[in-house]
C-alpha positions in Angstrom: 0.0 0.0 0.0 2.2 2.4 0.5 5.1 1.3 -0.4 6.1 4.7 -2.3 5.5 6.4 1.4 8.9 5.4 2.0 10.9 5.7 0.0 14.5 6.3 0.4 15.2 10.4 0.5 18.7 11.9 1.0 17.2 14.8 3.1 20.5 15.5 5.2 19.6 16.4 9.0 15.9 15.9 8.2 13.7 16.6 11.4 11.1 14.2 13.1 8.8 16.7 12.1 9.8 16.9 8.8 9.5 13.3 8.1 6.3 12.8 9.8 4.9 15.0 7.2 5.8 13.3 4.5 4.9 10.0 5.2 1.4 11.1 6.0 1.1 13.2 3.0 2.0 9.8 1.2 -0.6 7.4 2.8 -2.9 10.7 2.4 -2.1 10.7 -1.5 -2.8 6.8 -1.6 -6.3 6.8 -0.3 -6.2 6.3 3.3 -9.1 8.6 4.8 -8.8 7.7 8.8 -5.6 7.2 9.8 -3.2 8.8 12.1 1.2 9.1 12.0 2.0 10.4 15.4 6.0 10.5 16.8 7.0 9.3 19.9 9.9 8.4 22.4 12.0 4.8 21.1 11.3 3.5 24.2 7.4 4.5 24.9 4.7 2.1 23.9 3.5 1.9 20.3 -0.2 1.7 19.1 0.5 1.3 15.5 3.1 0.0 13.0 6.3 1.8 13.3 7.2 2.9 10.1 10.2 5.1 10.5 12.9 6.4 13.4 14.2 9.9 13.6 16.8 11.8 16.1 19.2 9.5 15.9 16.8 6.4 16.8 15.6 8.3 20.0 12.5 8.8 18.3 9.8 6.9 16.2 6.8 7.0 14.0 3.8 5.5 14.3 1.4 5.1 11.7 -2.2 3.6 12.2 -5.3 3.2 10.6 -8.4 4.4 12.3 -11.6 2.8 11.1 -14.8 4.7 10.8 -16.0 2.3 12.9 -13.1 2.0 15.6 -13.6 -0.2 18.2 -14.4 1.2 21.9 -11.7 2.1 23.4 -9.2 0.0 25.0 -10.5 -2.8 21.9 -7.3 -3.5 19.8 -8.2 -1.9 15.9 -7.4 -4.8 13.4 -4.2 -4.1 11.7 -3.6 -3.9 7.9 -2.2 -6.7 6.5 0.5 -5.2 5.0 2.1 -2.4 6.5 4.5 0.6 5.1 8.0 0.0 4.7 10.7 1.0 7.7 12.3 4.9 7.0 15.3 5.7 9.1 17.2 8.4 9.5 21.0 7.3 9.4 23.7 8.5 11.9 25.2 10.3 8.6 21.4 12.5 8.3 20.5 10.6 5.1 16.9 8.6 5.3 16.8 5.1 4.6 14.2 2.9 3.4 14.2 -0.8 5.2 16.1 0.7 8.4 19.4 -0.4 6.6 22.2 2.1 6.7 24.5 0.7 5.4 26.6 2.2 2.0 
């Protein structure tokens, strides 16, 4: 689905903020109406696919799909079958798709 939402960018000393906003302009542009892409600590709990890291890997995104008929709360949403790929931004500031930094 949106597997164009992450794709590899060389956006040197990109911000979490920065990032964030493109991936959800992406899953926006493929179709997804309810959805949310929030960022978050690395170590703080996750309700949603983590599709990226930022800050060095002290922070992460979270990207989830909210249904138009979410469950009540505290009801775990069913999660898409196939989630986004992985972006990361690498210790050099270049973004990664897949979480591999490697040259």
């Amino acid at each position: 689905m949106l597997g164009g939402a992450a794709q590899a960018q060389n956006n040197t000393g990109a911000s979490c903020e920065t990032l964030r906003a493109q991936i959800e302009s992406r899953i926006a542009a493929a179709g997804v109406a309810q959805f949310s892409v929030t960022t978050v600590d690395a170590n703080a709990p996750a309700n949603g696919k983590v599709v990226g890291s930022c800050e060095l890997g002290s922070k992460k995104i979270v990207y989830e799909v909210r249904d138009a008929k979410a469950p009540a709360q505290g009801t775990a949403a069913p999660r898409p079958a196939r989630g986004p790929a992985i972006v990361t931004e690498c210790r050099d500031g270049t973004v990664s798709m897949g979480g591999d930094c490697r040259p």
